[in-house]
N, C-alpha and C positions, 0 to 999 in steps of 0.2 A: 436551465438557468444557473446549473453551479458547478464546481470543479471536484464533483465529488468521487468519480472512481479515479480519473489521477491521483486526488487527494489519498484515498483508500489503497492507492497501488503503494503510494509511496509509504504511507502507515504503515502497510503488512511488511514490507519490507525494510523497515526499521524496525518494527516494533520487536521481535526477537532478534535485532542486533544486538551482536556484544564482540568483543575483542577474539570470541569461541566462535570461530566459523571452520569448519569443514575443508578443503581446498576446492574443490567441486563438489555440488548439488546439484539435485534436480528433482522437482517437485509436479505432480499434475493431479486436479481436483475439480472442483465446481464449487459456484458460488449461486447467493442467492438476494436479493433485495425486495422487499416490501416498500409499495408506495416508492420510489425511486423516481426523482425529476434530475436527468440527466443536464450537463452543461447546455444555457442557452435552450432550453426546451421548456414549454408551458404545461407538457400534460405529462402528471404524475405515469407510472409503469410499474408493474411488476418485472425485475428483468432476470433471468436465471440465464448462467454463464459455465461453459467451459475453461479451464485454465491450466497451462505451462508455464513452470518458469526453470529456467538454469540459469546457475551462478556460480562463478569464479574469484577464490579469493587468492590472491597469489602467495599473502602474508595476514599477520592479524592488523596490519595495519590501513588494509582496503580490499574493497568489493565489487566486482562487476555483476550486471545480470542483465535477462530479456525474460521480460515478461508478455506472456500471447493468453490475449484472452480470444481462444481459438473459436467460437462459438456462439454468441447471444441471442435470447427468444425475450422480446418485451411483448408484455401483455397488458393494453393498455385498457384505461376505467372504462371505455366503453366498447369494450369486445374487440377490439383488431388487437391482432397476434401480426408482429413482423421480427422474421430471422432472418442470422444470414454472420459473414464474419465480424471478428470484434476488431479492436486495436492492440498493435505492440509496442510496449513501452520499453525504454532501455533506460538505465540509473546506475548509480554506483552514491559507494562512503569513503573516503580516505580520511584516516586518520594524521595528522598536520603536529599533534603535540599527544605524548602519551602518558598516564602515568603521573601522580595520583588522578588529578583530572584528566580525562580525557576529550580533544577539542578535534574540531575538522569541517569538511562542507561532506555536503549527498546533492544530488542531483537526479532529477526524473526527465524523460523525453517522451512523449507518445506522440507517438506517429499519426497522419490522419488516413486509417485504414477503413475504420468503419463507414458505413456508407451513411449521410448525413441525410437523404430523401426519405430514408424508413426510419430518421432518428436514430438509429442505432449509436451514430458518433457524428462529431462535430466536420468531418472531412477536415478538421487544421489541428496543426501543430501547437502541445500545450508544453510550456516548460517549466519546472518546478525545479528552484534552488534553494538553497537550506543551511543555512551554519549550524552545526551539531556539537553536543558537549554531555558528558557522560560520566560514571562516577562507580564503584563498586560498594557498595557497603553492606559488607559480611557476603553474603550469597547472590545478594540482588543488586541487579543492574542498575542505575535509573540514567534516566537519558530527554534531554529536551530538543528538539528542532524549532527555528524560528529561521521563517524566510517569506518567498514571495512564488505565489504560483502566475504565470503568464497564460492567458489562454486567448484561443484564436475562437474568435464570435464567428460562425458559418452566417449571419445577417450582414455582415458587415466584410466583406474581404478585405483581409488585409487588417484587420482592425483587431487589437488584442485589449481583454480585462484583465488585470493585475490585482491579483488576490491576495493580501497580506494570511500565513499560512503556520498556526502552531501546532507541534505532536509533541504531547509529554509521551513516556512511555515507561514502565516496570519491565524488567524481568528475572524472576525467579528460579535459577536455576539447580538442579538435582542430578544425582548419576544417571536415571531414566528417564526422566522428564523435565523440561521447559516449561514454565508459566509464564503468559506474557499478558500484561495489561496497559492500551492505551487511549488518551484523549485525542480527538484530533478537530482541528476545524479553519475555516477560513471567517476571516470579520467581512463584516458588510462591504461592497462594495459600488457607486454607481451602478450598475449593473443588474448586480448581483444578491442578492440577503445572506444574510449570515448561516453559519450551517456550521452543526457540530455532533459528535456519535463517541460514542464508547464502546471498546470492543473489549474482550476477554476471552482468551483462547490457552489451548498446550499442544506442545508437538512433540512426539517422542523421542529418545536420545538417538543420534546419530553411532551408526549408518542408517538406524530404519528410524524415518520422517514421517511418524503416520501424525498428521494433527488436527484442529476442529478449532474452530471461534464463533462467536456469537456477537454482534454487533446494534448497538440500539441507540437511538435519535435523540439528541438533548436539545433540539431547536424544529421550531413549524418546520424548515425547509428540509430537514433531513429525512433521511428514510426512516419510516417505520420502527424497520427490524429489518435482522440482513445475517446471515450465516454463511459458515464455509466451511468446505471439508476439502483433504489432499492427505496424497500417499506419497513418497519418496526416499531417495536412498542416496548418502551422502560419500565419498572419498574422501582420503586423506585426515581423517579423525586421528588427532592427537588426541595425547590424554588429558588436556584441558579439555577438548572438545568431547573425549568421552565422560570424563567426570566433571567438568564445568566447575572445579574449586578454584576460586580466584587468588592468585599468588600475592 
């Protein structure tokens, strides 16, 4: 019934955004969700995930990446277990205005790779756009998205819900370590109910990406609780990116 690992993709992937990116990354981990009711689906899941993501920033002023959730095992309330592959999502940030405020759009795409007969995924294409706007004050980030998630109903061909879609997000930066904390969720929709989660995580300083977040439900429809671990090793670290002091 909701857009919530899009939603979650694009989250993780903002939420340590900051003008300090690396030139290339690359990151792989697992994830974990409690109680989890995927897009358009009525029965809650336990669902545990493999994860890849690399990314490309050319400059501080934008971000590519692909994101492959290589792997998913849901395990649902009433004893069936179905695996098999996940979906890959492609997004990016550009920056449009910089300095003191910073302003721009992001963008998500997920693919419809997972197979939608075992629930796994929706088999359609969801697309998530976003105007971004951002700010430093002293050491920490702070950064708001507001936009619209599109997603494709497998009931329906052809037939897309449009999810009005906000992420605040923090982040606290140090010479070794990253703290990131953010809100994320979609409003009610025909469709759809409302759905929101808080997550809090750190990842350590670049080159070496080892990170962890914890994620928890502030609405009936959201998950549970939901955690994440990944290892990674980043190129091209300047010395903002290694010390992350804001100029």
């Amino acid at each position: 019934m909701k857009s919530l690992l899009l939603l979650l993709w694009v989250s993780r992937g903002l939420a340590g955004d900051s003008p300090h990116q690396p030139t290339v990354s690359v990151r792989a981990g697992g994830a974990y969700l409690g109680s989890h009711l995927p897009p358009f689906w009525n029965e809650p899941r336990n669902r545990a995930q493999g994860e890849f993501n690399l990314r490309w920033a050319p400059s501080s002023a934008a971000w590519l990446d692909v994101s492959v959730d290589a792997w998913r095992q849901d395990r649902h309330e009433n004893g069936n277990v179905f695996s098999g592959p996940g979906d890959i999502t492609m997004g990016g940030r550009a920056w449009i205005w910089q300095a003191p405020v910073f302003t721009g759009v992001a963008f998500a795409v997920k693919q419809p790779n997972a197979d939608d007969e075992r629930q796994l995924g929706t088999d359609e294409t969801d697309i998530t756009l976003l105007a971004t706007s951002g700010a430093w004050l002293g050491q920490t980030w702070i950064q708001v998205h507001g936009g619209a998630a599109f997603l494709g109903d497998p009931h329906r061909f052809s037939s897309q819900d449009v999810a009005p879609t906000v992420i605040t997000s923090a982040v606290y930066e140090r010479e070794i370590i990253v703290l990131h904390s953010f809100i994320n969720g979609t409003m009610e929709t025909t469709h759809n109910p409302s759905q929101w989660s808080m997550t809090i995580g750190g990842e350590g300083r670049c080159p070496r990406l080892l990170g962890a977040e914890a994620t928890v439900g502030l609405s009936p429809a959201a998950p549970n609780w939901g955690g994440r671990v990944w290892a990674g090793w980043g190129w091209g670290c300047t010395p903002e990116t290694l010390a992350q002091v804001p100029k």
